[in-house]
C-alpha positions, -999 to 999 in steps of 0.1 A, spaced: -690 271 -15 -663 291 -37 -663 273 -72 -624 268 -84 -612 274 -116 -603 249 -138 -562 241 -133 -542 255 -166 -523 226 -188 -489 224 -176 -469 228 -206 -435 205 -206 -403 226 -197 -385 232 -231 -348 215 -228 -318 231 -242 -320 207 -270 -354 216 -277 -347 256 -282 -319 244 -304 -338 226 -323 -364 254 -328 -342 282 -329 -320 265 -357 -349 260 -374 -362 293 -376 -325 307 -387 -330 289 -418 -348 312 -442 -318 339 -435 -292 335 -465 -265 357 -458 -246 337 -438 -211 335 -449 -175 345 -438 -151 372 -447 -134 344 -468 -166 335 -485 -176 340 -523 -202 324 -542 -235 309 -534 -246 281 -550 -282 282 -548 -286 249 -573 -293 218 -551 -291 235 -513 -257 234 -509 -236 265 -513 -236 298 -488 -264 293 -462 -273 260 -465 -281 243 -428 -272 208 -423 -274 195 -386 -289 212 -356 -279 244 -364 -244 246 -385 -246 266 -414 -220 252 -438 -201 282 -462 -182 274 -487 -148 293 -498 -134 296 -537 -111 271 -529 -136 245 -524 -127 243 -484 -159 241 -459 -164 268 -433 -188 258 -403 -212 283 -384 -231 278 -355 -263 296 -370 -291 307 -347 -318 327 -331 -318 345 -303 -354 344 -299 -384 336 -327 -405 356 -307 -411 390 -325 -433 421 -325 -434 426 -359 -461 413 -384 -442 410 -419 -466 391 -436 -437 367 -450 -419 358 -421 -426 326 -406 -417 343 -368 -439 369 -372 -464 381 -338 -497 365 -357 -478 333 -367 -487 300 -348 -449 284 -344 -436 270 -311 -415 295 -295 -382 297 -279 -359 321 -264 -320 315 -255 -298 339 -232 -268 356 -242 -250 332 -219 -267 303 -236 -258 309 -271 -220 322 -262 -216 285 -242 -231 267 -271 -207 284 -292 -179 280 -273 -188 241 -268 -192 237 -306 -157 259 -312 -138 237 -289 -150 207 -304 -141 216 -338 -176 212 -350 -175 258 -360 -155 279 -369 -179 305 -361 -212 325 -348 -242 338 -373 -266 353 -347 -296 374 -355 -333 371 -337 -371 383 -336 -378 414 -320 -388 416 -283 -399 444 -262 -380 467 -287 -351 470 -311 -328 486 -286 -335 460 -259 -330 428 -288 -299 447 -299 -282 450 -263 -291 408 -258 -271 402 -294 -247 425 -284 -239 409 -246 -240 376 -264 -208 388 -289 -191 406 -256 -197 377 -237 -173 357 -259 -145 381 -271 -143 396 -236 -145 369 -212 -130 339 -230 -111 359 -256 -134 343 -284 -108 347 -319 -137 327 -341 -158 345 -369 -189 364 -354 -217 376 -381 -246 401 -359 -276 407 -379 -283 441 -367 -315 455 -363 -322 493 -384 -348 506 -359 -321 499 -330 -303 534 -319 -274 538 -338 -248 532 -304 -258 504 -300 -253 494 -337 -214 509 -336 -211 483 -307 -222 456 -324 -199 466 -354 -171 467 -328 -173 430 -321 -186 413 -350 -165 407 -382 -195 412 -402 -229 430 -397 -258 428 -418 -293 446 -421 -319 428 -442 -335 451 -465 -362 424 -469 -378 431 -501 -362 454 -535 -391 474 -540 -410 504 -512 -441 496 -525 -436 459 -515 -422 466 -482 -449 487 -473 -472 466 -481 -460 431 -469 -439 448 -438 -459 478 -423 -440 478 -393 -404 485 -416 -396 515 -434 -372 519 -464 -354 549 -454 -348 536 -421 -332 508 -431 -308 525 -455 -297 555 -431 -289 521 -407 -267 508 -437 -254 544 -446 -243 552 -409 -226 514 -411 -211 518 -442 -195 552 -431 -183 540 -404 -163 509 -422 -147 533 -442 -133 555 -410 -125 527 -390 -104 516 -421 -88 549 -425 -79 550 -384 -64 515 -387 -38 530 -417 -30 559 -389 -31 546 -358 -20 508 -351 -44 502 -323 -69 516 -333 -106 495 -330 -114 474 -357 -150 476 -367 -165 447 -391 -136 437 -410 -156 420 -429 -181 446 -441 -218 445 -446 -243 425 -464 -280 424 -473 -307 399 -479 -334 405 -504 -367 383 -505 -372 368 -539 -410 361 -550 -427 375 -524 -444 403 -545 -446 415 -583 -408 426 -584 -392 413 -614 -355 405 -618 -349 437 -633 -359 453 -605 -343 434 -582 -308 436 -601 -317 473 -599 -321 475 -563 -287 455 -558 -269 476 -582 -278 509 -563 -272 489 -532 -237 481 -540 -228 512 -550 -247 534 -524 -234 516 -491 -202 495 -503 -216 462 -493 -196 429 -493 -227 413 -507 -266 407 -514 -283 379 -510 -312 367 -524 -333 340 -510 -361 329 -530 -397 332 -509 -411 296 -491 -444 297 -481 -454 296 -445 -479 279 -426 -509 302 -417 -498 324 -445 -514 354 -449 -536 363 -480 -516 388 -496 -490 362 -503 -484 340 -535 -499 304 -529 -462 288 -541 -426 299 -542 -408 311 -574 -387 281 -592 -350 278 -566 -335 285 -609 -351 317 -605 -323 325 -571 -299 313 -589 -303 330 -624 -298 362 -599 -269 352 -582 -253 349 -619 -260 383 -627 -248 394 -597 -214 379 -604 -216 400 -642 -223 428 -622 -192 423 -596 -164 408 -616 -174 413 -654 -177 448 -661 -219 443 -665 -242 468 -660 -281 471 -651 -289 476 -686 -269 448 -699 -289 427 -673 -320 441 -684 -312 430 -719 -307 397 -713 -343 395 -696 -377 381 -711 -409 405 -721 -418 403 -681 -385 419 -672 -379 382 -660 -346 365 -667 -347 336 -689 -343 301 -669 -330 278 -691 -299 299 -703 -280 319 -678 -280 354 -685 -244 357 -695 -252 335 -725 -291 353 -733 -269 386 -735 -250 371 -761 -275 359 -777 -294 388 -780 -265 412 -792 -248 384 -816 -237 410 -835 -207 415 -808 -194 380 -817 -173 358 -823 -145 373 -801 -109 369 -814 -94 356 -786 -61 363 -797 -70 402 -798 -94 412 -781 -95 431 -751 -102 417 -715 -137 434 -715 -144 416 -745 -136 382 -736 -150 384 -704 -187 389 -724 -182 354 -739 -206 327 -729 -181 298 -711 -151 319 -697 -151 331 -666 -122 354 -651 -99 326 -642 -98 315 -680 -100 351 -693 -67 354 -670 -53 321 -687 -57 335 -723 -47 370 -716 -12 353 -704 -14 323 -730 -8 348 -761 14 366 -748 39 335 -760 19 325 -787 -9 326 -811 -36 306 -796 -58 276 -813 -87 261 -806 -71 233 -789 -48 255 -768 -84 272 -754 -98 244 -748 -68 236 -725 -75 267 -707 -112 262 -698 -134 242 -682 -156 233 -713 -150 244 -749 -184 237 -761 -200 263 -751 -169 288 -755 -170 275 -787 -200 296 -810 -190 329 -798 -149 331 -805 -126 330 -833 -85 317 -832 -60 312 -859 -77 279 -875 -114 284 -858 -139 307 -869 -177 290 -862 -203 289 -889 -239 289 -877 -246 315 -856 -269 328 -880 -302 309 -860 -304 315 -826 -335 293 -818 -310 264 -827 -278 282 -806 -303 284 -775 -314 250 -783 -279 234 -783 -265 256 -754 -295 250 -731 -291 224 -705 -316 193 -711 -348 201 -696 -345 170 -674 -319 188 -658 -338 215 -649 -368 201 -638 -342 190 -611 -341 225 -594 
């Protein structure tokens, strides 16, 4: 008598809604989702650049306060890789899911036509190999500006291990490519990501960045000419993960910035994982901690900071402070370079004070052009005067007690109440 095996569980048949679910899901802990027309991520309180409301709609917002709507997604959470920090990674016990290129350009063309998008983020694990997961994002993005003439935003994470064809084609139909550098130091990357390496991941962003530039150039000369990412190139960097401080970090983006020309750098504080591995810290860094970074990389993009200034405005640990920004610990440290006349000085100089940010700096510069200006006149011109207040000087204002700066800190710091918040 032939003994028969026991039958295999029949696992349920996952539904379209299901994969959405998951694949959404899993798309989450990617921050650099925004458009072209996006500026400024607002780490504090989830909302800002990145943040996922609903079954997969990433919602960005513009300077001018107005909501744009992605459809952000995975491909597939299945993945080859081991990074010990990723939640997808080959060792990790997560339901998986998979979506064709036809699935995810009908799903975006159902969300487009319903107004619910204005656009695609797409990136995904890595299966079989980099080539063969870049040719699946790449059909996806063809899919819908080929066959149904798709005219909505389209962001491809790109993959730096793919061949570097298959990366031009992706630049050729996405407004905006990115390529994760994952974490801002080697030593960290080698250790938490074995399967990654550092230099192939900037001669990916190198090749990109070049070819931005050319494609620029041939628009200017040639009116038909291919676009190729109008939108640039970003980065994501992984916050808390391992013993970087913010100096470092601020470091890394600096060189970043100026290296490869990117559009921006994301940082997205670490979350622990289920079945996390060893090596990893029991509990994420504070969400302030994000955000403290984000503000220094405005300083460094729009107000003339550099690294060192940065570094100067961090704590012993090479950490920056968290209940001052780091705008306001640089002044504090170098009080020496204040108060500001804000009827003379120069743009740099007003653009160091704690309170006024370039939109204000712009108001003043054209203010006294016509007049001398008061405090009351400044106050006009900003969004709050008290803390503007300590660190200028007009025609009947000059402060007095800037001579502590325990008590400065102390009135300048947001109530801790309001931090414990974040």
């Amino acid at each position: 008598m032939v003994q028969q095996s026991p039958l295999k569980p029949i696992l349920p048949r996952q539904t379209l809604r299901d994969r959405l679910e998951i694949l959404a899901d899993a798309a989450k802990y990617d921050a650099s989702c925004a458009s072209s027309g996006t500026a400024k991520k607002n780490s504090l309180g989830g909302k800002g650049i990145g943040s996922t409301e609903g079954m997969g709609i990433c919602h960005a917002y513009a300077p001018d306060g107005r909501c744009i709507s992605l459809l952000k997604l995975l491909l597939t959470n299945h993945c080859i890789f081991d990074c010990h920090y990723c939640i997808n990674r080959k060792s990790s016990n997560v339901r998986r899911a998979r979506f064709t290129p036809q699935e995810v350009a009908d799903l975006t063309l159902n969300f487009y036509r319903r107004n619910y998008i204005e656009g695609l983020f797409l990136s995904s694990g890595i299966i079989k190999s980099a080539d063969h997961t870049m040719e699946q994002l790449i059909e996806t993005a063809r899919i819908l500006r080929e066959e149904h003439d798709f005219r909505g935003y389209i962001h491809l994470k790109t993959i730096p291990e793919a061949s570097v064809e298959l990366i031009h084609q992706a630049g050729l139909y996405a407004d905006r490519v990115s390529i994760n550098v994952e974490l801002p130091t080697s030593g960290g990357l080698k250790r938490l990501a074995p399967d990654k390496n550092e230099a192939q991941i900037e001669g990916a962003l190198a090749r990109t960045s070049t070819r931005i530039v050319e494609a620029k150039d041939e628009r200017k000369r040639f009116r038909h000419a291919p676009r190729f990412a109008p939108a640039g190139q970003s980065t994501q960097m992984i916050v808390g993960a391992d013993s970087a401080s913010d100096v470092d970090i601020v470091g890394k983006a600096s060189r970043l910035y100026g290296a490869f020309g990117l559009r921006r750098v994301y940082y997205s504080a670490f979350s622990p994982i289920p079945d996390a591995s060893a090596v990893l810290p029991l509990k994420r860094p504070p969400l302030l901690r994000e955000h403290r970074l984000y503000q220094s990389d405005w300083l460094l993009r729009f107000y003339g900071y550099r690294v060192e200034d940065v570094a100067n405005a961090a704590e012993a640990d090479g950490n920056l402070p968290l209940d001052i920004d780091p705008k306001l610990a640089w002044a504090l440290k170098f009080r020496e370079a204040f108060p500001v006349d804000v009827n003379r000085a120069a743009k740099e100089q007003l653009l160091r004070v704690p309170g006024l940010g370039t939109v204000a700096v712009k108001r003043i510069l054209a203010a006294r052009r016509h007049r001398s200006l008061r405090l009351e006149d400044v106050a006009r011109l900003t969004a709050s005067i008290a803390k503007v207040r300590p660190f200028i000087c007009t025609i009947d204002w000059r402060p007095t007690f800037l001579t502590d700066r325990a008590d400065l800190r102390a009135r300048l710091a947001p109530a801790q109440e309001q931090l414990e918040l974040f």
